[in-house]
C-alpha positions in Angstrom: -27.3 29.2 -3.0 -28.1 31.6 -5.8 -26.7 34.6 -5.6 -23.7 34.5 -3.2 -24.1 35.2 0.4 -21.3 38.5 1.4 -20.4 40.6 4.2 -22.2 43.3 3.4 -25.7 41.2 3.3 -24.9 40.1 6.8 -23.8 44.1 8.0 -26.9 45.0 6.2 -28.6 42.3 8.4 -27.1 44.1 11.4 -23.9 41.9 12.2 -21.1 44.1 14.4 -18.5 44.8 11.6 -15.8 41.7 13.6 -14.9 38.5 12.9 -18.3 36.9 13.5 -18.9 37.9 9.6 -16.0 35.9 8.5 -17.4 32.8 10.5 -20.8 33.1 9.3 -19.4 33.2 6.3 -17.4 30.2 6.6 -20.0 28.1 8.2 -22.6 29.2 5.7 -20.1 28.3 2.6 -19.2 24.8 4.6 -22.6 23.3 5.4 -25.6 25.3 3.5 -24.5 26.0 0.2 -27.7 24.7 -0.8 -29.4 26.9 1.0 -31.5 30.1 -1.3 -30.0 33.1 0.3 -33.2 34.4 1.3 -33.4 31.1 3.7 -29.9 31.8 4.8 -30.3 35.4 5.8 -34.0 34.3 7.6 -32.5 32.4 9.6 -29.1 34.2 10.4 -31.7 37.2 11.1 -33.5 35.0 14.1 -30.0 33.7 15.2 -28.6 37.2 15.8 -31.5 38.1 17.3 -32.0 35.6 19.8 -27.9 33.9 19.7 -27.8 32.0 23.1 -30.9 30.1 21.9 -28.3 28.9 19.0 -25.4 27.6 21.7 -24.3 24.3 20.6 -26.1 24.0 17.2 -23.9 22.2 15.3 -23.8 25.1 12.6 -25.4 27.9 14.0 -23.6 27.5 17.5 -20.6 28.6 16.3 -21.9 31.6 14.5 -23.8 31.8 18.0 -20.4 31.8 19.5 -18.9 34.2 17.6 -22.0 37.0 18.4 -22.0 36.3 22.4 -18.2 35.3 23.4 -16.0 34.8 20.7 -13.0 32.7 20.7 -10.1 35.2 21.4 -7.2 34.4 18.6 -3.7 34.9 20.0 -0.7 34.1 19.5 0.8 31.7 21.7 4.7 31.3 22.9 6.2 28.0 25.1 7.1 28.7 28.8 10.8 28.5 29.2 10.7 25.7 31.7 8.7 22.1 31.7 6.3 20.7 33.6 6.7 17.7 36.6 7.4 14.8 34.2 8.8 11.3 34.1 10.9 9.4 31.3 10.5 5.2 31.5 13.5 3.3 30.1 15.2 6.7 28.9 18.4 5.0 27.2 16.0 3.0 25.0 14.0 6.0 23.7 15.5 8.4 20.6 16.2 12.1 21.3 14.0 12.9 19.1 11.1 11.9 20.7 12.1 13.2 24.2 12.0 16.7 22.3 9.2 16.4 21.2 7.9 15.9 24.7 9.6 18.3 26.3 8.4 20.9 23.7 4.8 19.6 25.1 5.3 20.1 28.6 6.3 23.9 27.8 3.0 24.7 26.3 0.6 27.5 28.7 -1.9 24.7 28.6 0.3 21.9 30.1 0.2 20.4 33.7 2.2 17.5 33.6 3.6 14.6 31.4 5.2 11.2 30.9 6.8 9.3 28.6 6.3 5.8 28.1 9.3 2.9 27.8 8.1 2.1 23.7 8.3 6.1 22.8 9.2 6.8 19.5 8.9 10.5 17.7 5.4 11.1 15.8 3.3 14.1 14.8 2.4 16.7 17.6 2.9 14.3 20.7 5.6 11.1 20.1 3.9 7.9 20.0 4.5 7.1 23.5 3.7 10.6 24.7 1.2 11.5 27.8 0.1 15.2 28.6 -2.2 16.4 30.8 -3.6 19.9 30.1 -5.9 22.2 31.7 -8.9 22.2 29.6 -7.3 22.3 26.4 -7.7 18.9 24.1 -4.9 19.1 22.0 -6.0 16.8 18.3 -2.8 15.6 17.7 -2.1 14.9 21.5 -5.1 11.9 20.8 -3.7 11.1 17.5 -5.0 10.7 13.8 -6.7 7.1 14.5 -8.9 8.4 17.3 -9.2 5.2 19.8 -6.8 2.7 18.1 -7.0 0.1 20.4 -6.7 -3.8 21.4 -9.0 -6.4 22.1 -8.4 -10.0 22.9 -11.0 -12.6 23.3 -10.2 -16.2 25.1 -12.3 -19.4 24.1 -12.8 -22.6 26.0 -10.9 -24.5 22.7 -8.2 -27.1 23.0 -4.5 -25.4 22.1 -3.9 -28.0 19.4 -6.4 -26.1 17.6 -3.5 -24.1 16.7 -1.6 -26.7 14.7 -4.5 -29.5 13.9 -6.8 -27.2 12.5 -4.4 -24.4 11.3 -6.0 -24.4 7.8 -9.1 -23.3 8.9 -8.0 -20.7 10.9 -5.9 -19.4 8.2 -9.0 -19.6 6.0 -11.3 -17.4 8.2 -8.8 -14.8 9.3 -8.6 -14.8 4.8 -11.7 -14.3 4.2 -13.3 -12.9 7.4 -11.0 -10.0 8.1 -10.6 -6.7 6.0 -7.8 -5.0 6.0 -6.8 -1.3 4.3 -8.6 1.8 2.5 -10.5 -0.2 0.2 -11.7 -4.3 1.7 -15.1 -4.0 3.4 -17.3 -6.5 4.1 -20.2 -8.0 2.0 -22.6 -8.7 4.3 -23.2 -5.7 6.7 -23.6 -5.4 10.2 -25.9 -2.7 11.5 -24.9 -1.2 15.2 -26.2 1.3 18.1 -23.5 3.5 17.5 -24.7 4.9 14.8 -27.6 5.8 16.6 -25.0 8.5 18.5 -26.8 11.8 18.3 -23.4 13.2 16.7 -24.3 11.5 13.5 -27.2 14.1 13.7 -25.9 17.1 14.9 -22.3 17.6 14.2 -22.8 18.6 10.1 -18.8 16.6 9.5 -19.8 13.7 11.7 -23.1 13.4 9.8 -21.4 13.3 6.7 -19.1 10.0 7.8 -21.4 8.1 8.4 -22.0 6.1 5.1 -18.5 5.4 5.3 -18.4 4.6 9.0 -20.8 2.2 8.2 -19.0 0.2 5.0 -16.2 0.1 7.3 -17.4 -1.5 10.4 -15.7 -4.4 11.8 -13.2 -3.8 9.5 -9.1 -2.8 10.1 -6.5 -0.6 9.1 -3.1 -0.7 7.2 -0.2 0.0 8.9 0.8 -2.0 12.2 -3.0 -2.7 12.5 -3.5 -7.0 12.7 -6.2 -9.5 13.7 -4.4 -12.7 15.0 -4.7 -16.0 16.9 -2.6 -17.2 18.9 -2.1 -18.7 22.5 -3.0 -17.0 26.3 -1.3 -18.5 28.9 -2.5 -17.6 32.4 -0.6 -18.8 35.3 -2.4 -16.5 38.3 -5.1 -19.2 40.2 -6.4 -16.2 41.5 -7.3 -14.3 38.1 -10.6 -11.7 37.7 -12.1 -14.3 35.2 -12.0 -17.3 37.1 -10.2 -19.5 34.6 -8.2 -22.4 35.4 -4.6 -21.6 34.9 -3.7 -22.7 31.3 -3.7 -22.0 27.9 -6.4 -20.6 25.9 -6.8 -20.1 21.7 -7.4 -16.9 22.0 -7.7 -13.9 19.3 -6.1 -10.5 19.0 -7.4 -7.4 17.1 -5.1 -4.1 16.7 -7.2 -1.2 14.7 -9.2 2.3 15.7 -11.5 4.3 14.1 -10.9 4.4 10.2 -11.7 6.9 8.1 -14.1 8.4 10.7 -11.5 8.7 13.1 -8.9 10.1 10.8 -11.4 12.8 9.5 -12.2 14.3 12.6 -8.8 14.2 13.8 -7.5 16.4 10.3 -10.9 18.4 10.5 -9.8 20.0 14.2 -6.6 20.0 13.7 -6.8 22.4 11.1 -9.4 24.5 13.5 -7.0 24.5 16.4 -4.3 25.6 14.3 -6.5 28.6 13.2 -7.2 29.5 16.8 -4.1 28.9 18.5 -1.1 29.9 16.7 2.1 28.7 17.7 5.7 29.0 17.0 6.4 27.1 13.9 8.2 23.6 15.0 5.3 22.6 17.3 1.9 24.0 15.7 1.1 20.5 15.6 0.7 20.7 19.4 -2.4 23.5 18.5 -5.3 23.0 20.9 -9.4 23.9 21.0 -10.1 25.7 24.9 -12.9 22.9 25.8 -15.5 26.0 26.7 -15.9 27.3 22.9 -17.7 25.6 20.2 -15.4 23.7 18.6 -13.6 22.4 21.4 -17.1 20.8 22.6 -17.8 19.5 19.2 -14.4 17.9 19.0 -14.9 15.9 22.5 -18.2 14.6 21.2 -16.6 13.7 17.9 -13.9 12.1 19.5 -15.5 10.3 22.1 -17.9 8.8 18.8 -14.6 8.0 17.4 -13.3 5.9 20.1 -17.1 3.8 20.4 -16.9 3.4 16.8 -13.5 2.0 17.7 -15.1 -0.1 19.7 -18.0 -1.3 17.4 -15.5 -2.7 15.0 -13.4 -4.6 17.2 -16.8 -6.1 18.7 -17.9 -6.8 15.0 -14.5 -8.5 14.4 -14.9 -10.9 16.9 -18.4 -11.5 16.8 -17.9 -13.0 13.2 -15.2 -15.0 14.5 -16.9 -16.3 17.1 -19.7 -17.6 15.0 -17.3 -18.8 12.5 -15.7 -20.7 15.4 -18.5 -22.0 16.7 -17.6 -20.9 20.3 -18.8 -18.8 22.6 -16.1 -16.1 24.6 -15.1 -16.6 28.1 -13.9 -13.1 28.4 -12.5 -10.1 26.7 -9.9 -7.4 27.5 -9.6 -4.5 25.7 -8.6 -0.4 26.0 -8.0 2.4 23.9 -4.1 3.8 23.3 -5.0 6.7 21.5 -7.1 8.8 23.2 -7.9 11.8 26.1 -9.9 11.4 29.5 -11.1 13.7 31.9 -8.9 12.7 34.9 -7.6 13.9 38.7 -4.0 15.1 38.1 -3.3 16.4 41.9 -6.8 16.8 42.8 -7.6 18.9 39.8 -9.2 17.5 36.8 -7.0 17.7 33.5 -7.3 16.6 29.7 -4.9 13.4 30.1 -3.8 12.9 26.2 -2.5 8.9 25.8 -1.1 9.0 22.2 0.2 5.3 21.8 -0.2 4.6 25.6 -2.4 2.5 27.8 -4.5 3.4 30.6 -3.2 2.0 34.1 -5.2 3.3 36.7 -5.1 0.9 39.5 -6.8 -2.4 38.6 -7.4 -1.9 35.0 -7.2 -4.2 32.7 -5.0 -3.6 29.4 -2.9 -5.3 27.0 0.3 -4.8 25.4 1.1 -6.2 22.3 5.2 -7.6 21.1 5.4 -7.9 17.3 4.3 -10.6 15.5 7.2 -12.9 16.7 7.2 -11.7 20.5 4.7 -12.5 23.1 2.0 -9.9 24.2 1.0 -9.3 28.0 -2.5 -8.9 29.8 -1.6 -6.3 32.3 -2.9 -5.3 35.6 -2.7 -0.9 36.4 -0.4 -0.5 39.2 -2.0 3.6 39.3 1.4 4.9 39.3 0.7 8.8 39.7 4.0 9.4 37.9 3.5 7.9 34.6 0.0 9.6 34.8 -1.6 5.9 35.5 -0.3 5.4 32.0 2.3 2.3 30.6 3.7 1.7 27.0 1.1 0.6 24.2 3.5 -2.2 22.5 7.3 -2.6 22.0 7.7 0.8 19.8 9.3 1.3 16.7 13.1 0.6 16.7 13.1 1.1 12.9 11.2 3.6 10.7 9.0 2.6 7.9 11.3 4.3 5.3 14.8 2.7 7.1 12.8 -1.1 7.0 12.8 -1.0 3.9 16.3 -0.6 2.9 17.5 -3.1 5.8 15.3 -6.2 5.5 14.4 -8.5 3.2 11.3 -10.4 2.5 13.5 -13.8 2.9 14.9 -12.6 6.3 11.1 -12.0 7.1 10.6 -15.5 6.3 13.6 -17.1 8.0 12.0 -14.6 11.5 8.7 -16.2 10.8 9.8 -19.7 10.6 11.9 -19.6 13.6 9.1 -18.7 15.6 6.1 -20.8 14.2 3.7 -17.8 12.9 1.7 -17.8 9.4 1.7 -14.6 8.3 -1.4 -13.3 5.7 -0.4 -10.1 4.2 2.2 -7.6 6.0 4.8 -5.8 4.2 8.6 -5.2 5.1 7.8 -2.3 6.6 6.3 -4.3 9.7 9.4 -7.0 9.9 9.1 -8.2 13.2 12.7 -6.7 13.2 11.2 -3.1 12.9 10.6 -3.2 16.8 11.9 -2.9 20.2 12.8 -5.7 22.0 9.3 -6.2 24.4 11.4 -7.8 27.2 13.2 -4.8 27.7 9.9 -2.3 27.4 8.3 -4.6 29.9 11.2 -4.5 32.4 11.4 -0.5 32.3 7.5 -0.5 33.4 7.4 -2.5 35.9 6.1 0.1 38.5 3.5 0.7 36.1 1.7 -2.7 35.6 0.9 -5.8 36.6 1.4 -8.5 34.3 -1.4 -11.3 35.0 -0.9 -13.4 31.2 1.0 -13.5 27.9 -0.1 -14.2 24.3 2.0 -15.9 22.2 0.9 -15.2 18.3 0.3 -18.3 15.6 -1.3 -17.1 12.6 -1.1 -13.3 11.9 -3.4 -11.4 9.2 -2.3 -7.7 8.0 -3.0 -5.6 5.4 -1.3 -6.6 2.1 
């Protein structure tokens, strides 16, 4: 833009002397700087003249917004009492995390809430966490990887797989897997999520996408892994109509990269600006899911969680070819992530930050560590837990405190006890560093089902 673009342009222009200058402003100085003046005030001219026409535009809308029913900025104080709520396996779970929830359930916005058997504190919600809100989608209630999630494909080859051709299944997970901020693949996939309108009309979402695409079918760093290993199914009866046995099977934990994590610090930083609160749980900050912004964010997110998706599919489709095999079946769900759902006949924002949907007869899994088995689970629909259960074992160690209490050669000696290859992984996700599964699983069992296990073989993490 030439000249710069002020106030007193846009008051000249005819704009009510309120905060609908300051957001023009903003929007204008975010997404058209480009833009000659002249063109910008041409066009801010027909929007105030005509601003419901602009509703939803992804940067005129909010300037739209602004003109017709502006987003009332306020501050915002915590009820002095809680929400209904439930706490699973209590003794195992730090203070600190229960806090953190119970900070939650005091927010104006909050209906009720649950906290899962793996909990451990995090940022805004603990990991672990499940609120329901009344039309408020709280960022940091989904989480900074936006649809993290599991998927496990089974294939109709022999378990010695495992062990006789261990090489080669080393060797692909090596090569065919990309792990961290910086490994993408060579040859690239295309997909029909990128085809999502957002990529159009959301000006942030639009300009992920290059780097949405690089990073397809690829996964994070962190606790994110793509593994083979063993399913054992024991039910006769099961949804896939396998025989009861074991199956090689692999196991992907990842979300939505750098798309994900982009939207997530994009509207957290917009809640924050439109819903102050007291100091120690701003990161609880929500959008109202009738203005601008709130709407754009549940698009975004819900783009997020199928981009999620994509790269899990992506992962296992170049597997599969490299295997040679075609999948019996695959089970997967999101653990980081909000729904539209009945709470007590009313429909509420259900927030699952590192928890997995268990509405009756859904399908999830929930991953051990890298030395401890996984389970397929069944929903039980537990109203309680907010048809929620845990989304692993959960942290019994921080990052910072693994890495002054193990050792690489303890690591080792863990691995070799149990028969699992590890590629890549660093202290800070010792099998050690987590809660003891058995125990999580035990504290849930009102919540699921359990219907199989997988047993890890050969893990692959980022270096």
């Amino acid at each position: 833009m030439g000249k710069k673009l002020s106030g007193k342009d846009l008051i000249k222009l005819g704009f009510p002397k309120n905060n609908s200058i300051n957001i023009t402003l903003g929007q204008i100085n975010r997404y058209h700087k480009r833009l000659k003046k002249e063109q910008v005030l041409q066009q801010a001219a027909l929007v105030l003249a005509n601003p419901e026409e602009y509703i939803g535009d992804g940067v005129w809308g909010k300037i739209a917004e602004s003109l017709t029913d502006p987003v009332v900025v306020k501050k915002q104080t915590l009820r002095t009492t809680r929400v209904p709520h439930m706490v699973y396996g209590e003794n195992e779970i730090d203070d600190q995390a229960k806090y953190q929830l119970y900070d939650a359930l005091k927010l104006p916005v909050a209906v009720a809430g649950a906290l899962m058997p793996d909990a451990h504190s995090g940022y805004g919600l603990p990991i672990g966490g499940v609120l329901a809100t009344d039309n408020a989608v709280i960022p940091y209630g989904v989480g900074v990887d936006i649809g993290c999630r599991m998927s496990l494909t089974l294939y109709p080859i022999k378990i010695s797989y495992l062990k006789g051709k261990k090489h080669q299944l080393v060797n692909i997970l090596s090569e065919h897997t990309k792990f961290g901020m910086y490994e993408t693949h060579k040859n690239k996939h295309d997909h029909e999520v990128f085809s999502h309108h957002a990529f159009k009309d959301i000006p942030l979402v639009k300009r992920l996408k290059d780097k949405a695409y690089k990073q397809l079918g690829t996964s994070g760093g962190g606790n994110h892994f793509v593994e083979f290993g063993s399913v054992q199914i024991t039910d006769p009866n099961n949804e896939w109509d396998l025989a009861p046995g074991e199956y090689l099977s692999l196991l992907s934990h990842s979300g939505s990269r750098g798309l994900g994590a982009n939207i997530a610090k994009h509207y957290t930083y917009l809640a924050t600006k439109q819903c102050p609160l007291p100091k120690h749980v701003q990161h609880l900050a929500w959008l109202d899911l009738n203005t601008h912004d709130g709407q754009e964010y549940w698009i975004a997110m819900n783009l997020a969680g199928d981009y999620a998706q994509a790269c899990h599919d992506n992962i296992h489709a170049r597997i599969s070819k490299l295997l040679g095999a075609r999948p019996l079946t695959n089970i997967a769900n999101h653990h980081n992530f909000a729904w539209k759902e009945q709470i007590d006949g009313k429909e509420c924002v259900v927030h699952r930050k590192g928890a997995t949907p268990a509405a009756k007869g859904e399908l999830g899994i929930i991953p051990g560590s890298m030395t401890a088995p996984g389970y397929i689970v069944k929903g039980l629909g537990n109203p309680d837990s907010l048809q929620s259960a845990s989304h692993g074992a959960g942290r019994l160690h921080s990052r910072r405190k693994c890495k002054e209490k193990f050792t690489q050669s303890a690591i080792k000696k863990e691995l070799a006890a149990h028969d699992v290859t590890l590629i890549g992984g660093g202290v800070d996700e010792a099998p050690m560093a987590y809660k003891d599964i058995k125990k999580v699983m035990a504290n849930q069992q009102e919540l699921v089902e359990v219907v199989g296990t997988f047993t890890p073989k050969i893990v692959r993490m980022d270096k």
